[in-house]
C-alpha positions, 0 to 999 in steps of 0.5 A: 431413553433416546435413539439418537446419539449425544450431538451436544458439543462439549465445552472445549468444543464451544472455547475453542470455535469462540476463540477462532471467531474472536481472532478472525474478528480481531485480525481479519485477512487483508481485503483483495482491493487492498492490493489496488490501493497499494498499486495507487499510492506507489503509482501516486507517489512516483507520479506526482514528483514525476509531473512536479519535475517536468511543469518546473523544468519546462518553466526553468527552461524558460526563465533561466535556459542552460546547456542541459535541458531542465525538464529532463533532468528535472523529471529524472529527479522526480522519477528517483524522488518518487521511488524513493518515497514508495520504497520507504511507504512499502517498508513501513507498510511491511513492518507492520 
């Protein structure tokens, strides 16, 4: 003999909200810094091949000088070594 209508959710109701909660829990939404990181690990990848070819073509200009600048060619070779290796580290992300 109450006034109030019946709020109890029913059953189907509490499934449902369960499984939604195990999903969220189980496959979360990827975080905003996720972003930064991956902004840091193509950057790294292109730098450091980048810097590698520069110190070892300034050495190699020393040491065994040619026509062409090594430093250049070196660093060229670098900048096309490191996009190559975030290109493949973007695509495997992407598989994912």
């Amino acid at each position: 003999m109450s006034d109030r209508p019946n709020k109890d959710p029913s059953l189907h109701d509490i499934a449902s909200q369960v499984s939604r909660k195990r999903a969220q829990r189980d496959q979360p939404a990827p975080s905003p810094l996720r972003g930064f990181g991956t902004f840091g690990m193509i950057g790294w990848s292109i730098v450091v091949p980048t810097v590698g070819g520069a110190f070892l073509g300034l050495w190699l200009d020393r040491v065994a000088p040619r026509d062409f600048s090594w430093t250049i060619a070196l660093i060229l070779g670098g900048v096309v070594a490191g996009a190559l290796l975030a290109w493949s580290w973007v695509d495997r992300e992407n598989r994912r």
